[in-house]
C-alpha positions in Angstrom: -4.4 25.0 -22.4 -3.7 23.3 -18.8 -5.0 20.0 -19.8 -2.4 20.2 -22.6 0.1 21.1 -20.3 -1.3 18.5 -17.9 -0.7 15.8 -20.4 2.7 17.1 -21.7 3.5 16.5 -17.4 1.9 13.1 -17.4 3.6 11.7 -19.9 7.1 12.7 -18.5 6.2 11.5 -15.2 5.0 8.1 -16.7 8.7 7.9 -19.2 10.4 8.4 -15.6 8.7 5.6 -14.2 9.1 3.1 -16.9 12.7 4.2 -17.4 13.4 3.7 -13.7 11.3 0.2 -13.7 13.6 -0.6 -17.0 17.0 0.4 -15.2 16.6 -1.0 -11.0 14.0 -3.9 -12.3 16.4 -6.8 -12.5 18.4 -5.7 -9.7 15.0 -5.3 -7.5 14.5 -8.5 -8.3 18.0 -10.4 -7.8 18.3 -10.0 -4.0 15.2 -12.0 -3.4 15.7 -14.5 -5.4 19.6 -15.1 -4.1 18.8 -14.4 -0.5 16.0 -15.4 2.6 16.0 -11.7 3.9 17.1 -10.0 0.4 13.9 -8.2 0.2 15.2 -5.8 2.4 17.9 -4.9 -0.3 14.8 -4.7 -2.9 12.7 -2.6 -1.1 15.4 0.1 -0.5 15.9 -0.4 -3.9 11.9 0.5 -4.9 12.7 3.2 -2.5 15.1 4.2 -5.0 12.8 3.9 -7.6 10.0 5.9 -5.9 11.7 8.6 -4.4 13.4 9.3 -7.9 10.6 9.2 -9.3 8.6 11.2 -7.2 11.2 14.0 -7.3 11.3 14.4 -11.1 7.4 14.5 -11.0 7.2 17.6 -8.3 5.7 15.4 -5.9 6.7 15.4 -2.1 5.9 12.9 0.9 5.5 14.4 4.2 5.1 11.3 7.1 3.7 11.8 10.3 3.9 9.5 13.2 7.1 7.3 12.2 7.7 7.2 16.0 4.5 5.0 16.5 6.5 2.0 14.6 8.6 -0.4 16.3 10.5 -1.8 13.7 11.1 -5.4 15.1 7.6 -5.8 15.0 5.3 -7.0 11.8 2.1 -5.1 11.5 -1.2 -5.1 9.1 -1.0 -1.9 7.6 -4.6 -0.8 6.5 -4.7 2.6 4.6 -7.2 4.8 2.3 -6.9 3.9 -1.3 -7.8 6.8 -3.5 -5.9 7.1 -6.1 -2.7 4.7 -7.7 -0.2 7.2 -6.4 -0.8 5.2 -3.1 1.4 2.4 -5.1 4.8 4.2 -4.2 3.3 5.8 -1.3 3.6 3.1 0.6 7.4 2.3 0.5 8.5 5.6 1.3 6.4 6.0 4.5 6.7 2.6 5.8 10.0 1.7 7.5 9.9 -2.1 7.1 10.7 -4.6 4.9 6.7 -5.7 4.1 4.4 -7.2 1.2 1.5 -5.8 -0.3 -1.9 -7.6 -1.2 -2.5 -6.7 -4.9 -5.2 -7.0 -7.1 -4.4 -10.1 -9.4 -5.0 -7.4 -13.2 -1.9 -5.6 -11.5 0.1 -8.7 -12.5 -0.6 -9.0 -15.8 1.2 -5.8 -16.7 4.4 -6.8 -18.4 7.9 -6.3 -16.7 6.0 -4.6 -14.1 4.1 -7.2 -12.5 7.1 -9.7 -12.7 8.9 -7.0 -10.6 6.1 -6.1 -8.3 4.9 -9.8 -7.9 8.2 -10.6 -6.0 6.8 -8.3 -3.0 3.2 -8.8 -3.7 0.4 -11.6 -3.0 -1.8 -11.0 -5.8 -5.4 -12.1 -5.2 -8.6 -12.1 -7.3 -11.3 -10.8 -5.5 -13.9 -12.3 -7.4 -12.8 -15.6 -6.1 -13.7 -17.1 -2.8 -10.9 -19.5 -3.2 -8.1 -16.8 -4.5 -8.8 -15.1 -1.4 -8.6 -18.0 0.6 -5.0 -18.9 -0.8 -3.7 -15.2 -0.5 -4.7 -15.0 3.6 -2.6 -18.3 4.2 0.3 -16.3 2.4 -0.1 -13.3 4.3 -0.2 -15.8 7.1 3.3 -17.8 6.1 4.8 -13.8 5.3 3.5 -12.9 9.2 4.9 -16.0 10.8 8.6 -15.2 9.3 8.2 -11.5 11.0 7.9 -9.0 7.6 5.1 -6.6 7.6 2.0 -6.7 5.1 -0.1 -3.6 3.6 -3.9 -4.3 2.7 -6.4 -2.0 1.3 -9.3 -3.0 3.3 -11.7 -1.2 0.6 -10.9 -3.8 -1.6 -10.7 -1.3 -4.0 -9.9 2.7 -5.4 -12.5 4.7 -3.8 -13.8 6.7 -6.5 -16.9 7.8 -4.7 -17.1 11.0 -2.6 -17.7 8.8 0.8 -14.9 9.4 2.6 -14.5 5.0 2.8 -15.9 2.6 1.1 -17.3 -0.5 3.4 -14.3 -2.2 4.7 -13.1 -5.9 3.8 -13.0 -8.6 6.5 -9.7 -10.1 5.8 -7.3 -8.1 7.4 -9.0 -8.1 10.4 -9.5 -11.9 10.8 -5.9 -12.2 9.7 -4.8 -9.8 12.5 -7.1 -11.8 15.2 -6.1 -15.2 13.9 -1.8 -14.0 14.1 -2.2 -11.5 17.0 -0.8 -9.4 14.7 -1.6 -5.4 15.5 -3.2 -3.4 12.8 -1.6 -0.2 12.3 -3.9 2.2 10.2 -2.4 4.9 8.1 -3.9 7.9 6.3 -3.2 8.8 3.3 -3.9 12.3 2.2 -3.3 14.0 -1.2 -3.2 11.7 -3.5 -6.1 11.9 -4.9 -5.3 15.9 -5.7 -2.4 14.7 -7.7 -4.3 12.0 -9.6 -7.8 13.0 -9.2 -10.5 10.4 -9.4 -11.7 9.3 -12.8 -8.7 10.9 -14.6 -5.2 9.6 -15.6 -3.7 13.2 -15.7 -1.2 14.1 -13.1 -0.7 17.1 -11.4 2.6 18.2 -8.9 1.8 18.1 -5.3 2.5 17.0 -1.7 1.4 13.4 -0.3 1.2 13.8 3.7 1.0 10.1 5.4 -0.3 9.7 9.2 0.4 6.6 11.2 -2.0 5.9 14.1 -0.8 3.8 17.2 -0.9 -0.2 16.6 -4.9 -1.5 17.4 -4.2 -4.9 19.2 -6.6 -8.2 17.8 -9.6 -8.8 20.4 -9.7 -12.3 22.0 -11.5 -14.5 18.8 -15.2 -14.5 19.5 -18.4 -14.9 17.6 -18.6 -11.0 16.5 -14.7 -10.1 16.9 -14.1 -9.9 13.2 -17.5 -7.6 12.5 -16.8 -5.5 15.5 -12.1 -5.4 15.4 -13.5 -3.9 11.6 -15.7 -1.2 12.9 -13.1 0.0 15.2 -10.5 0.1 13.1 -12.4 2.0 10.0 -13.6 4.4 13.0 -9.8 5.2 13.6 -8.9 5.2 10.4 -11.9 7.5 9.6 -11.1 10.0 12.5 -7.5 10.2 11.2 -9.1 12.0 7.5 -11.2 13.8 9.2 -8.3 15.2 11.5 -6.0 16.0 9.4 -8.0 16.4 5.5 
C-alpha cells in the first residue's frame, strides 16, 4: 500500500516538472540566446522552475555556509552525486550564475536537454577526446568569470562507499585556471530518491559549502595529490554532518 501511494506521489511530482519545463522552457532559453550575460536571467528562471517544483513535491533545501561564497568570484564546485535530485539541487544552493558538466545521454532527452544544454557542457565519458573538448569549454566559461559544477565521481554513486574514486579533471582544470575548488555536500537526496529506485519520497535536502581549496603550484604529482585533498574535505564534510 505505500509503494502505491509512493507511485501515485511520483507521478505528480514528475507531471509538475514537465509542466513547469513546458511553461518557463522557452523563456529559460530566450535570455541567452539574445544576451552575453542573459544566463543570469535563465538561471533565476530554473530557480523558478526548481523551487516550484520542489515545493509541490514536499521537498525542502536547507543551505549551509552561503557566507563562504564571494560572489565576484568563479569557482569549481565539486559535490556528492547520489541521486538525480542533485539536478535542481544545485541552482537553489549556489548563488552564481554557473554551468554544469553533464553526461552527454542527459541531452538526448527531448525539450529537456535543448533547455538544459544552454547551461550545460555535455561530455561523453567514454571518450578521451569528448573529455578533452569539454575541459577547454569549462576553460573558455572560467576565463569569462561564471562558475562551473562537476561531479568528480563521474557518476551516481549507487554503491554504499560513501565516494566513489574521484575524476582528475576538475582538479587539473582548477590548477591549470587558478581557479579555487569549492566542495559542497550534499545530504538527503538519496533518502528522497533512494538508490536503484525511481520512486520519490517528501523530504529535506540540506547543502554544506566548505571554504574555497586554492590550486597547488603545477608539479609532477599536483593533480594526484590537489584530488586527494579535496575528496578528503569533501569526505570529512558527510561524515560531519550525515
Amino acid at each position: 500500500m505505500i509503494k502505491f501511494f509512493q507511485w501515485i506521489y511520483t507521478l505528480y511530482s514528475a507531471l509538475i516538472f514537465i509542466a513547469l519545463l513546458l511553461m518557463l522552457g522557452i523563456f529559460i532559453v530566450i535570455p541567452i540566446l539574445v544576451a552575453d550575460r542573459g544566463d543570469k536571467v535563465s538561471i533565476r528562471l530554473i530557480r523558478v522552475w526548481a523551487g516550484i517544483w520542489a515545493f509541490l513535491s514536499g521537498i525542502r533545501f536547507e543551505v549551509h555556509g552561503k557566507e563562504r561564497i564571494d560572489p565576484t568570484k568563479p569557482y569549481i564546485y565539486i559535490f556528492n552525486h547520489r541521486s538525480f535530485i542533485d539536478a535542481p539541487v544545485i541552482p537553489m544552493a549556489i548563488p552564481q550564475a554557473l554551468r554544469a558538466l553533464g553526461k552527454k545521454e542527459l541531452s538526448k532527452i527531448p525539450f529537456f536537454g535543448w533547455v538544459v544544454g544552454k547551461l550545460a557542457v555535455w561530455v561523453d565519458r567514454t571518450s578521451v577526446e569528448s573529455r578533452r573538448a569539454s575541459l577547454e569549454k569549462l576553460i573558455g566559461i572560467l576565463e569569462k568569470g561564471i562558475s562551473v559544477v562537476v561531479a568528480p565521481e563521474g557518476t551516481r554513486n549507487d554503491s554504499s562507499d560513501l565516494l566513489l574514486p574521484f575524476q582528475k579533471g576538475a582538479f587539473r582544470l582548477s590548477i591549470d585556471t587558478r581557479i579555487p575548488i569549492l566542495p559542497m555536500a550534499v545530504i538527503g537526496a538519496d533518502q528522497i530518491m533512494k538508490r536503484g529506485s525511481i520512486l520519490l519520497t517528501p523530504g529535506k535536502v540540506r547543502i554544506y559549502f566548505s571554504d574555497p581549496i586554492n590550486p597547488p603550484i603545477p608539479s609532477e604529482n599536483a593533480v594526484n595529490e590537489f584530488a586527494s585533498k579535496c575528496r578528503n574535505r569533501l569526505e570529512a564534510m558527510l561524515l560531519a554532518h550525515e
